[in-house]
C-alpha positions as CSV (number, residue, x, y, z in Angstrom):
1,X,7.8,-13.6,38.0
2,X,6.2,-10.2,36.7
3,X,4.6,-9.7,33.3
4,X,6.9,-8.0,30.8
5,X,4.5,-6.0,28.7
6,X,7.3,-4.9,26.5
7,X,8.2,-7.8,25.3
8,X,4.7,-9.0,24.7
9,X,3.7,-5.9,22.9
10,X,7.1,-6.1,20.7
11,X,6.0,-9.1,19.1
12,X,2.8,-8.5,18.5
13,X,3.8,-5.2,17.0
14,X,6.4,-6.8,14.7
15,X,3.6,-8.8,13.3
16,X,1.6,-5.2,12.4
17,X,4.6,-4.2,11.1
18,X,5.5,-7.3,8.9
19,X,2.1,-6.8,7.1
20,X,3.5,-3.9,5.7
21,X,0.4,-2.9,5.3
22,X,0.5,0.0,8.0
23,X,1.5,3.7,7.8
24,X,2.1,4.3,11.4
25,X,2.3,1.7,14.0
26,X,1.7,2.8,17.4
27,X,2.6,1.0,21.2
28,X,0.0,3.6,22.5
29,X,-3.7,4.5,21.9
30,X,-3.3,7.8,19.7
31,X,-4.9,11.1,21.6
32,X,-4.7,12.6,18.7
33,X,-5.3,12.3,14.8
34,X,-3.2,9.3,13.6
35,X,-2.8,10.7,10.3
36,X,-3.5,9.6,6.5
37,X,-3.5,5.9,5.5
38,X,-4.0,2.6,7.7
39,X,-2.4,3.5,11.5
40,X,-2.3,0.7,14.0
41,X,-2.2,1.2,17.6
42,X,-1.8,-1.3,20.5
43,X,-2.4,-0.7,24.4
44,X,-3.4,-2.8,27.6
45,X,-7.1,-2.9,27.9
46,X,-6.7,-5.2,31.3
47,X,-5.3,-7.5,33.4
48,X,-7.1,-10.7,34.9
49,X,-6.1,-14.0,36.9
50,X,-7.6,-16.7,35.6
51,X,-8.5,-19.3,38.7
52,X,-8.8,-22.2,36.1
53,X,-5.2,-22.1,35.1
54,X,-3.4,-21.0,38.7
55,X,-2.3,-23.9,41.1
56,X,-1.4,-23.7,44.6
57,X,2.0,-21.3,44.0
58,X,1.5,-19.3,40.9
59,X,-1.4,-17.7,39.0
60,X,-1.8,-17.3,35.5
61,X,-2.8,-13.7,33.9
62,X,-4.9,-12.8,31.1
63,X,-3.7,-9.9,29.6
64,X,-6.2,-8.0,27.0
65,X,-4.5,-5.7,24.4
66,X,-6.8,-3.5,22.6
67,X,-5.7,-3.3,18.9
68,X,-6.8,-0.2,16.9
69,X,-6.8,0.2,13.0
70,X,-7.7,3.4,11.3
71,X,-8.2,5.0,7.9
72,X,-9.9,8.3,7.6
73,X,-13.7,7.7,6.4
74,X,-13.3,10.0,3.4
75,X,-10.0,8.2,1.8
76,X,-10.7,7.6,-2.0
77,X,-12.7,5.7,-3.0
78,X,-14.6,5.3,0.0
79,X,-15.9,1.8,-1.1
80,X,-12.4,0.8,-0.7
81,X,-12.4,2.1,3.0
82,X,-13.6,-1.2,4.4
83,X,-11.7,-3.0,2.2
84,X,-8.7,-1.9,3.4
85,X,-9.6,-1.7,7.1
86,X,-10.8,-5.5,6.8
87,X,-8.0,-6.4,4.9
88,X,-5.6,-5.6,7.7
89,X,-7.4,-7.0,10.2
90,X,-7.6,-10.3,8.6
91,X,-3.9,-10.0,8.3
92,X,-3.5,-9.0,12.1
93,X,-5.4,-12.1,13.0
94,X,-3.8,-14.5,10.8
95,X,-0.6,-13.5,12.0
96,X,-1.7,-13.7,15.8
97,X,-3.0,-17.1,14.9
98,X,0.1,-18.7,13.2
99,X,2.5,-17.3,15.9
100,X,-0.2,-18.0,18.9
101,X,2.4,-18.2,21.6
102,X,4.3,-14.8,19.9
103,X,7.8,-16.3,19.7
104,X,7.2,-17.9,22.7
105,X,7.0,-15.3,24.9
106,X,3.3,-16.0,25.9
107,X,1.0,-19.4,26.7
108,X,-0.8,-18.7,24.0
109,X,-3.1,-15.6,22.4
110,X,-6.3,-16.7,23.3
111,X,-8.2,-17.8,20.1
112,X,-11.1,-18.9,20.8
113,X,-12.2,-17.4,24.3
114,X,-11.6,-20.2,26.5
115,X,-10.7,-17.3,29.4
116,X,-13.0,-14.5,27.9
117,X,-13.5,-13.0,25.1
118,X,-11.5,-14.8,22.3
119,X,-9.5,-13.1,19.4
120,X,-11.5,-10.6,17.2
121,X,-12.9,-7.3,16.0
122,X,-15.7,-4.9,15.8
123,X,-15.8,-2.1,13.4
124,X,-17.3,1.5,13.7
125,X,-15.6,5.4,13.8
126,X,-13.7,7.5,15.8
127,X,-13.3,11.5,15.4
128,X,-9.9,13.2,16.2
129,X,-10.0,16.7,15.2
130,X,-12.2,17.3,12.1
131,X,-11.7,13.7,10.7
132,X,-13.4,10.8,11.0
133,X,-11.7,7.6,11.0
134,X,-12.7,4.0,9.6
135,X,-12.0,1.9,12.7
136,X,-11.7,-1.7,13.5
137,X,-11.3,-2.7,17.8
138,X,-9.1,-5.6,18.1
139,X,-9.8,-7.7,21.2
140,X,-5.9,-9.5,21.5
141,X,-6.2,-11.7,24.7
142,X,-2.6,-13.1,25.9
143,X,-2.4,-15.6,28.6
144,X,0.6,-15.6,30.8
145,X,1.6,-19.1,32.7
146,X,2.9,-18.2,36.2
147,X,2.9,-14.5,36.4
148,X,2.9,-14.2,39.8
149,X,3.6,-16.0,42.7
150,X,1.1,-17.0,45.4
151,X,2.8,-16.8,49.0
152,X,0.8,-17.3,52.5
């Protein structure tokens, strides 16, 4: 039993890119300017047992990603700017809600929070370079049945 973050990220990557929404989607968190139009990047944020869900053998994980989508601030028309960020997100979360389990690879993508913080986003900026970016933070919480195994 090990967690297989490839896999895991795969699908929910596939979903970014079946919006067909996206310019660029990323497997990384960018270090540097993502570019023009919506860019969407995924990476582990952290790793967590969850003692409600382990037995006596094997513990279950909660595995945060941290999904990032950005449009520079200054794209035209800037009243479209939010528009277009919340507009992928709301695709992003609709498809991490109809395929909650992503293909079956995961328990489940924790909606609502029962382990910590459930499924959303908050919106701000980030700078790379001379350009600031539209943002929206995607909390994407995956929990893993049996992921390791407990042994005396």
């Amino acid at each position: 039993m090990t967690l297989d973050l490839t896999t895991y990220r795969a699908h929910a990557l596939s979903h970014a890119q079946g919006l067909g929404l996206f310019e660029q989607v990323l497997g990384h968190e960018p270090v540097s300017a993502p570019g023009s139009g919506l860019t969407y990047a995924l990476w582990v944020k952290g790793i967590r047992p969850i003692p409600a869900r382990s037995g006596l053998d094997a513990v279950t994980a909660r595995l945060e990603l941290t999904g990032r989508v950005f449009l520079p601030a200054d794209t035209q028309p800037e009243d479209d700017v939010d528009v277009a960020v919340t507009g992928a997100v709301d695709g992003l979360m609709a498809a991490y809600s109809s395929d909650f389990q992503l293909g079956g690879t995961v328990a489940n993508v924790d909606l609502l929070g029962a382990h910590g913080p459930g499924l959303g986003a908050d919106f701000g900026y980030a700078r790379f370079d001379s350009t600031t970016y539209r943002v929206a933070t995607l909390t994407v919480p995956l929990i893993i049945n049996d992921a390791w195994t407990e042994a005396p």
